[in-house]
N, C-alpha and C positions, 0 to 999 in steps of 0.2 A: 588333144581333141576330146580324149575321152570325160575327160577333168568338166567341158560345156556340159556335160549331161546332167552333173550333179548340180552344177549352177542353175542352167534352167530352168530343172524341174523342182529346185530349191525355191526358185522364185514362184510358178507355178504355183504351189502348194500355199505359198508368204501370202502371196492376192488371193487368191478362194478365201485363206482364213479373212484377208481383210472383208472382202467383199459381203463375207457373211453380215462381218461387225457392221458395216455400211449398213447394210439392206437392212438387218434389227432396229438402227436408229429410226429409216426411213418410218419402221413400220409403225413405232413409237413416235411418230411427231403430234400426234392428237392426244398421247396419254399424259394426261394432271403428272406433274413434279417427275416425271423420266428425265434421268441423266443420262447424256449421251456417253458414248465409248469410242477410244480409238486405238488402233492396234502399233504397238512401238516398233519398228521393224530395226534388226542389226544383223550382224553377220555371226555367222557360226564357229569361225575361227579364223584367223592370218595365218599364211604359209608365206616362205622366204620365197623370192624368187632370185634363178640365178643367170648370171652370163655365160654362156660357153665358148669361148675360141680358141685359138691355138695355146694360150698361157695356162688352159684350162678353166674351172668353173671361178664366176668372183661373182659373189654376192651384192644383189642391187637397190634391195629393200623388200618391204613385205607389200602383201596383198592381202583383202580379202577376199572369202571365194563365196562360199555357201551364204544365201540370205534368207532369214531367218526369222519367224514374229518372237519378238521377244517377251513381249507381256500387253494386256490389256490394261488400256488405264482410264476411268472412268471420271467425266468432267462434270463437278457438281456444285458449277456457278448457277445461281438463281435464272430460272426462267419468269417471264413477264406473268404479271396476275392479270386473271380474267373476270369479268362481273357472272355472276350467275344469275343471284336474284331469292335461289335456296338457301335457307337458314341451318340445312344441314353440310354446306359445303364451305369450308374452313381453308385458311390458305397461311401458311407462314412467313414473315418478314424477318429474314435475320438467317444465322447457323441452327438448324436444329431439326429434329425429326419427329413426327407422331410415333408412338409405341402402338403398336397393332399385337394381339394374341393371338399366336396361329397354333395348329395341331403340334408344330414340333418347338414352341418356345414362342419368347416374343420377336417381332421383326419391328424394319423401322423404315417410313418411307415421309414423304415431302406430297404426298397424292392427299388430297383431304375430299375427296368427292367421294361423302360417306353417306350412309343410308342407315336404316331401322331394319331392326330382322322381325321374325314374327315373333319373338318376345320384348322387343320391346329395344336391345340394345342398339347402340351405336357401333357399325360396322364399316368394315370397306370388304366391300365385294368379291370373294374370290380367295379373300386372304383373312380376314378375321375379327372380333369383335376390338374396339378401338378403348385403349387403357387411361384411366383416369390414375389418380394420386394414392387413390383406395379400391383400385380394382377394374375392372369393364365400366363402362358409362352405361345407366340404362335407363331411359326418357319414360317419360308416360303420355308425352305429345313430341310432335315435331315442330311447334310452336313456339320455339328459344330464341335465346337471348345468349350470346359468346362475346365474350368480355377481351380485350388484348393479352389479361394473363392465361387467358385459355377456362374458365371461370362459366359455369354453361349453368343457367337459370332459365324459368318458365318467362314470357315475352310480360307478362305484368309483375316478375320480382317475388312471388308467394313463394317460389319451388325453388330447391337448390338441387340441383342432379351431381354437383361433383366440378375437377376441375381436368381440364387434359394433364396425361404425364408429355412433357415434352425436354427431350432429349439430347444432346449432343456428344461428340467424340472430339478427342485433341490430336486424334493419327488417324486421316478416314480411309486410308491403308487398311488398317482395322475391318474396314466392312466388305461383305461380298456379295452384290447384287446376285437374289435369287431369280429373280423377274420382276419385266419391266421395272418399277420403280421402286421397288421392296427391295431390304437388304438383309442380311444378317449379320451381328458382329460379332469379331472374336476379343471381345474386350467390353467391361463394362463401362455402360455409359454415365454420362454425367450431367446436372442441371442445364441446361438451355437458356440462354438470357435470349430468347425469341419472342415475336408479338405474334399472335391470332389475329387474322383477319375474316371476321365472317360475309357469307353471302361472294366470295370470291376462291377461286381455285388458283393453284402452279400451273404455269403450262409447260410442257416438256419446255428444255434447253436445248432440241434440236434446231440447227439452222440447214435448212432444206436446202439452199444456194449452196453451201458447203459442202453438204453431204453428194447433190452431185457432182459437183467438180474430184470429190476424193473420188467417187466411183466410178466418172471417166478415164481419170487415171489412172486408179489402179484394172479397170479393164484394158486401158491402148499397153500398159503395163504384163498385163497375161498374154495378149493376143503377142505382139512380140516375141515375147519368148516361148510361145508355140510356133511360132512362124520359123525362126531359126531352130527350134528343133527337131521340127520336122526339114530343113536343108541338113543338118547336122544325119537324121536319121539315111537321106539320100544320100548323100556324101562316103558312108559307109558303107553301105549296100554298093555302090559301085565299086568302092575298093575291095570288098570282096569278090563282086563278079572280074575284078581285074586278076587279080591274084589266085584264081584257082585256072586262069586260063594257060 
């Protein structure tokens, strides 16, 4: 009996962590190029189980007991592209990532709803100025022209600003979502055979239908295993008040 406690509240713990992962996606269904996440659940370990009768104990097979999230794994199929209409919002067709410069290195995300800072550069908000072939990109209008190799000139052809650095990895294992749609990798990247699409964003890869069906689940999934463990917790409490009578 005691062995339900550990199961339980193994499970218990297994749905919070999911539910969290859930509810981040939820929150993320509006953010440009978010890849969704879903939590791998497995067991903690098998134990043997055995028969006992009069011959003694004979072994019947195994079980497992404790359940357990075993890792996060992060789904980074293409979401649908959206029209904007802005010349600053850039959207990728294909495998590959924008290089963005933040405070602690470069990161690298699929979000292209980028903006102008007060000097003048190409950023995305939040997280950092946006890397060309030669450095930061830095406009002198927002009056441009983005080519499919990523190739960013003034809308009448006079100006060359640079081209995007754009990116890809062969293990996306490699990479570990900082937030929302940024990642960082632990490995260098490599050329990108990807198109620029401008005047168009990513839109997250969340599917809302999906998402709450997992989090009814994994809730009818928690409440469950509170409900028995709170009979489990009754259960003991009267064998106590039996046994001291």
């Amino acid at each position: 009996m005691f062995q339900g406690f550990y199961d339980l509240t193994s499970n218990m713990i297994t749905q919070n962590r999911n539910l969290n992962v859930i509810s981040n996606n939820m929150t993320n269904v509006s953010t440009p190029g978010y890849k969704s996440d879903t939590v791998i659940q497995g067991t903690f370990r098998d134990q043997m189980i055995y028969r006992f009768d009069k011959t003694g104990r004979t072994p019947i097979g195994t079980a497992s007991r404790v359940n357990t999230a075993v890792e996060r794994v992060t789904d980074y199929s293409d979401g649908g592209l959206k029209e904007t209409g802005s010349n600053l919002d850039l959207a990728l067709q294909g495998n590959g990532f924008f290089v963005i410069q933040s405070g602690n290195g470069n990161v690298y995300t699929r979000d292209g709803s980028f903006n102008l800072d007060n000097q003048g550069y190409l950023r995305l908000d939040g997280v950092g100025r946006v890397m060309g072939t030669n450095g930061p990109i830095r406009l002198t209008t927002d009056e441009i022209s983005v080519d499919g190799q990523g190739n960013i000139r003034s809308i009448d052809g006079r100006q060359y600003f640079g081209t995007l650095r754009l990116v890809d990895f062969g293990d996306y294992n490699q990479l570990t979502k900082i937030t929302g749609g940024v990642f960082r990798a632990n490995a260098q990247p490599q050329n990108a055979d990807v198109a620029v699409k401008q005047k168009y964003i990513e839109d997250s890869n969340v599917s809302m239908i999906d998402e709450m069906t997992a989090m009814m689940t994994s809730q009818r999934s928690l409440q469950s295993a509170a409900q028995v463990l709170r009979m489990y917790d009754q259960i003991i409490s009267k064998a106590a008040q039996i046994g001291s009578m």
